[in-house]
N, C-alpha and C positions, 0 to 999 in steps of 0.2 A: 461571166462573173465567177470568181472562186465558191468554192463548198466549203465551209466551215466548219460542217457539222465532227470533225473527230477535234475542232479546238473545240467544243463546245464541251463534246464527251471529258475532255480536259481540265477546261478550267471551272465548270458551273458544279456546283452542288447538287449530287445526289435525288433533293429534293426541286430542287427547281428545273431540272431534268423532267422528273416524273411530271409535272405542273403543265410541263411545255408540249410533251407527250398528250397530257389529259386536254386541252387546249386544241392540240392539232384532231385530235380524235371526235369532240368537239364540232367543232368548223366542218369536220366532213360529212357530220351527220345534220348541220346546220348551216346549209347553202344560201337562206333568207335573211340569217343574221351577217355567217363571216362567207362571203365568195371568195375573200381571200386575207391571211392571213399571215402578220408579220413579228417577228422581235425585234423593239423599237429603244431608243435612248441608251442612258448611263450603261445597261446591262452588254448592249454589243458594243460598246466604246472599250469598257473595263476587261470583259474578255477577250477584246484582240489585242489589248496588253497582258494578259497573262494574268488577271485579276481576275477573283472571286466576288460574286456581288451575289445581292438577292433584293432589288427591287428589279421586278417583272412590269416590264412596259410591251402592251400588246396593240398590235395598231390591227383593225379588221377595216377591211374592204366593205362597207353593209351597216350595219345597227349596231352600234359598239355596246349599251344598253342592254339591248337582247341578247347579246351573245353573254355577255357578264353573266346575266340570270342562269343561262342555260350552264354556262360551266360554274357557278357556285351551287347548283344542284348539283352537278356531276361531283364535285368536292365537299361535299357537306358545307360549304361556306355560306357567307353572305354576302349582299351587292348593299355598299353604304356608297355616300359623296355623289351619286345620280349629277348632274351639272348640264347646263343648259348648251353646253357646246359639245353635245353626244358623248360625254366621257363616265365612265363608271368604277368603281373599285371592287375587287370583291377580298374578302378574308375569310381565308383557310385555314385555319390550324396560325402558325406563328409567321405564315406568309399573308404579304395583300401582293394584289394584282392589278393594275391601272389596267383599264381597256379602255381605248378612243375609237369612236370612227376615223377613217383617216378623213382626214379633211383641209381642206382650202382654205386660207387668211386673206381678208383684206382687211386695211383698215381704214377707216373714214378721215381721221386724223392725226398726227405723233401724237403717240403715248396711249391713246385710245384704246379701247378693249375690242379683240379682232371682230368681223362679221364674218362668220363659219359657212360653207356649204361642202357638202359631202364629196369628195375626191379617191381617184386611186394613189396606189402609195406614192407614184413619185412625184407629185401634187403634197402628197403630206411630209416627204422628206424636205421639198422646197421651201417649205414653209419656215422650217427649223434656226434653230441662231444658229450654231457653227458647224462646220464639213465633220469634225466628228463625232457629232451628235443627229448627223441627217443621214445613218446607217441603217439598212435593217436587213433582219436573216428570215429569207421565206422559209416559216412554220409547215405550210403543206403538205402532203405525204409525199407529191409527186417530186417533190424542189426542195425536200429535207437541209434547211444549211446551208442554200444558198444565198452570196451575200448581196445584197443591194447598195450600191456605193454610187453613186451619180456626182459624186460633188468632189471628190477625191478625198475622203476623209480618212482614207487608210493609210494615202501616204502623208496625208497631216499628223497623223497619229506618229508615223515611224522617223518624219522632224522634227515632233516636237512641237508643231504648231497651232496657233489658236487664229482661225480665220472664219471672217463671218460668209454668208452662201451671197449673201447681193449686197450695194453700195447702201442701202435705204434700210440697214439693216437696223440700226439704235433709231434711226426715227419712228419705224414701226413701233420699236420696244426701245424705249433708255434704257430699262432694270437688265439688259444683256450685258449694257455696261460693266453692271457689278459681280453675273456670271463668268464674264469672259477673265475679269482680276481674280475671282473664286477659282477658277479651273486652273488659270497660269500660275497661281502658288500650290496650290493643290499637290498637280501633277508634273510640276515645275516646266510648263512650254512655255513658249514665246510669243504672245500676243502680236501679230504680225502687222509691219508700220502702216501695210495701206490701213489695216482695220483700225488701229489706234487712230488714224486720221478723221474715218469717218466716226469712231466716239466721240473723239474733241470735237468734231462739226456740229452733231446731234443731238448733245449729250444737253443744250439747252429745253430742246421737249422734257426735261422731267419735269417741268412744270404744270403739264400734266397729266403725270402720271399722279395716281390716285395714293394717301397717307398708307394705304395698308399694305399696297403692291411693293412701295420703297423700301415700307418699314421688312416686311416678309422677306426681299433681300439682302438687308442686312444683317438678322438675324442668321441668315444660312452664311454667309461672312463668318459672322461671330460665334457660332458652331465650328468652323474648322479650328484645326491644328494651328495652320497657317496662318489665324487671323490678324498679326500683328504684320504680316508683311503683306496682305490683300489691302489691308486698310490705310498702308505706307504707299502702296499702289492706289489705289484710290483717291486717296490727296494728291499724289504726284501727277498724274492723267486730269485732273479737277472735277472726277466725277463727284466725289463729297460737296464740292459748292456750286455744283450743278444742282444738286437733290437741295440743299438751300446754302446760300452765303455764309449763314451762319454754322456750317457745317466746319468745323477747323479740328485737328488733335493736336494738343501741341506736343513738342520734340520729346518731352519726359513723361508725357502719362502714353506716348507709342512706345517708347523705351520699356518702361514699365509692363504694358499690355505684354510683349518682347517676353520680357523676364519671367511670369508668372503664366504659362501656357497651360498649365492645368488649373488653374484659378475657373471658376463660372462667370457664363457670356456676361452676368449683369455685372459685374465687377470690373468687368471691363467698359463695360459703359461708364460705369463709376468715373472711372479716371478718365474716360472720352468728358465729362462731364465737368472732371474737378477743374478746370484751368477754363470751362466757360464763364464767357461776363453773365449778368443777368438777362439782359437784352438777349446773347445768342443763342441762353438754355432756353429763353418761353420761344424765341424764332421758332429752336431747331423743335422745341416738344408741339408746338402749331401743329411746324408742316408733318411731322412724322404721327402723330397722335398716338402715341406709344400707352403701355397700359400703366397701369400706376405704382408698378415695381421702377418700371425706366424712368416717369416723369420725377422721381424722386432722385434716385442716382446722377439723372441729367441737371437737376435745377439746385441742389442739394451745395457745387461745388461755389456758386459766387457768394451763399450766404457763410460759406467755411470762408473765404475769401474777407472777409468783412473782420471776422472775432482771429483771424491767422497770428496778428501781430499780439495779441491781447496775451495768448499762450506762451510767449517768449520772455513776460515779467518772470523773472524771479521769485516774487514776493508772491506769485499765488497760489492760491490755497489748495486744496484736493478737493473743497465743495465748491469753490468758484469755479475750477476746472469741469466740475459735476454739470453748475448751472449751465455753462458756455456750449457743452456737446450731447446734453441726453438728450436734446431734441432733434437731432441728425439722423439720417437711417445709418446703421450697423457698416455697412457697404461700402456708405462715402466717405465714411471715417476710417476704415481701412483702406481708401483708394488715398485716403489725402495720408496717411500711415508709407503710403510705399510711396510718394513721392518728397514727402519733408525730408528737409535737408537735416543732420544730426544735429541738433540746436535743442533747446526749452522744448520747442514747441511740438517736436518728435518724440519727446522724452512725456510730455503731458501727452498726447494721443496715446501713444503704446499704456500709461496708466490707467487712463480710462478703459480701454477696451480689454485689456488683461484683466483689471482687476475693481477698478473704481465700479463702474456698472453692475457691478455683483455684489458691493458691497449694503448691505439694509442692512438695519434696526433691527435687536434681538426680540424688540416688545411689539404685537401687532395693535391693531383696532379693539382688539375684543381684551388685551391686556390692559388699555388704559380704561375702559369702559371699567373696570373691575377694580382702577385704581381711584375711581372715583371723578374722572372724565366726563362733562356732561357729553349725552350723544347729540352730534352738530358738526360745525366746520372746525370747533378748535380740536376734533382728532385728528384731522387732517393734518393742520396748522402743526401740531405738535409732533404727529409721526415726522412731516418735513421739518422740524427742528431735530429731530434725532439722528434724521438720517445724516444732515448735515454735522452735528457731532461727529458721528459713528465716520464719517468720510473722515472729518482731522483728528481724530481716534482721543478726542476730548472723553468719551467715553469708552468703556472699552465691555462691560460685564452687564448681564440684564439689570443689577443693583445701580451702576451706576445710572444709565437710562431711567429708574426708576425713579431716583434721587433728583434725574432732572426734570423728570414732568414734575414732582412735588414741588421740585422751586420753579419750575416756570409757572404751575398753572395757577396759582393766585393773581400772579399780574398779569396772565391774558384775561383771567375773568374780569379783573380790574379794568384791564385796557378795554373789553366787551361791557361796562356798563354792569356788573354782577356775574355776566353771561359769556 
């Protein structure tokens, strides 16, 4: 196998150098924890392209647990995330460290969470979704740098290619499905046809897979760059209506996504959102059980759907416009904003959200109280009379507002009975 170690001196940081050093030094004095000792995942992927990274994935031969402990004393750090498949964290200073035992996969059935038993590494490379991510560089003093490649992942690396290690590979795991789309836009390779065949074979096990493992997925989607063309790939493979039928983006809110690449992930849900029915936002918010930023952006778009034509009269007002959207989230009214055609009803959303929404009443609670206001619901009643003036700018000066509770509030008392 090749030595790596002067790409290593090359492409890694200074600091994650030193880490890897403190680690190997580590393990030799800790023969019960690590017997042996590896650089595992993204970090040796990234570096044999000529990439800087700094998440540290360490695979030990032993107690992946014990060794964590023993080198976050050697680094002044801490071991958080302990997990029940012998995996640990530690942080150091501005770095964390994953340490695994290496370990064995079965699973009992698709989509199922693995059953672990302790392994050497090339047991833990097999394990892996795809040939270049089932690499590792032996840390040990003796073997400084050299590289572990059983699967051919370096010359997948130097194709271009995204290929899974065995045929059973998405029925073990679906969510590879949505890594192997994350990777190929990413790093722009080529998902390779046998493996896209067996995703479309497999890709029915997400059913079950569990709402969080999905949702966790997609997120890391919706963190890249890339995300408008992971998620164009994603539909186009059918893994979106694999995770559920009601999973669809239509052609203008992926356009959209497209357009606005520094916009936040939930804003992109937004417009994933605005063009579902009602039916397919509670489906899709079911199966994913997202937290309650998304369940609003996702369900948000069929009730805009209902009031859409209503914003296209002419004749309406700036507070009817008020009533029809304050009750929106912020989010879906700027997703349904980048998708409205230039019509009324793009011209009423951009008012609202520039400037309608901002606009209140110069007089508070505690002004009408002093204007002789009984305290009760008709302050309420009265601020929301003002405000709606103050929106069709029927009033315009604290005097006027003043003028109007004086003339309204005898005929609400009226209308209340004295009160």
């Amino acid at each position: 196998m090749p030595n790596v170690a002067a790409m290593m001196e090359r492409s890694l940081p200074g600091s994650v150098l030193e880490v890897l050093r403190t680690a190997a030094s580590v393990a030799s004095r800790e023969p019960e924890s690590a017997r042996e000792l590896y650089l595992v995942g993204g970090m040796v992927r990234d570096m044999l392209r000529g990439e800087a990274s700094e998440d540290i994935d360490l695979s030990v031969v032993g107690d992946g647990p014990a060794f964590a402990s023993a080198l976050a004393s050697e680094l002044n750090g801490d071991v958080t995330k302990i997990s029940e498949f012998g995996t640990a964290a530690v942080e150091a200073g501005s770095l964390s460290i994953d340490v695994a035992t290496a370990r064995d996969e079965t699973y009992e059935h698709p989509g199922a969470l693995p059953t672990v038993t302790p392994a050497g590494i090339t047991k833990d490379l097999a394990r892996r979704d795809f040939t270049i991510n089932a690499m590792a560089v032996d840390l040990s003093n003796a073997s400084w740098g050299e590289l572990i490649d059983p699967h051919g992942g370096m010359s997948d690396l130097m194709m271009k290619r995204i290929r899974t290690l065995h045929t059973d590979s998405f029925a073990d795991d679906p969510t590879r499905a949505l890594r192997a789309i994350r990777y190929e836009s990413r790093l722009g390779f080529k998902i390779q046809p046998v493996t896209v065949n067996d995703m479309q074979r497999d890709c029915g096990n997400f059913d079950a897979v569990s709402p969080a493992r999905a949702l966790a997925d997609l997120r890391h989607i919706l963190d890249e760059p890339q995300r408008a063309t992971s998620l164009e790939r994603a539909e186009e493979l059918g893994v979106l209506g694999s995770i559920s039928p009601a999973f669809r983006i239509a052609g203008r809110s992926l356009k959209a996504i497209q357009d606005t690449p520094d916009r936040e992930p939930i804003f992109h849900v937004a417009l994933i959102g605005a063009r579902l029915t009602q039916a397919e936002a509670a489906s899709l918010i079911k199966r994913l059980d997202p937290p309650v930023d998304w369940r609003a952006a996702l369900g948000a778009g069929s009730t805009y759907q209902e009031i859409a034509s209503v914003l296209e009269r002419s004749d309406l007002r700036p507070s009817e416009i008020a009533e029809l959207l304050e009750g929106f989230p912020v989010l879906a009214l700027e997703a349904q904003l980048q998708l409205a055609p230039a019509t009324r009803q793009k011209a009423a959303l951009r008012s609202w959200l520039e400037e309608l929404r901002f606009r209140e009443p110069l007089l508070s609670g505690d002004d009408l109280l002093a204007a002789g206001v009984p305290q009760g619901p008709l302050v309420g009643r009265l601020l929301a009379e003002l405000k709606r003036a103050r929106l069709d700018r029927t009033v315009g000066t604290r005097d006027d507002e003043l003028t109007l509770v004086k003339r309204r509030l005898p005929v609400m008392l009226n209308d209340n009975g004295g009160y």
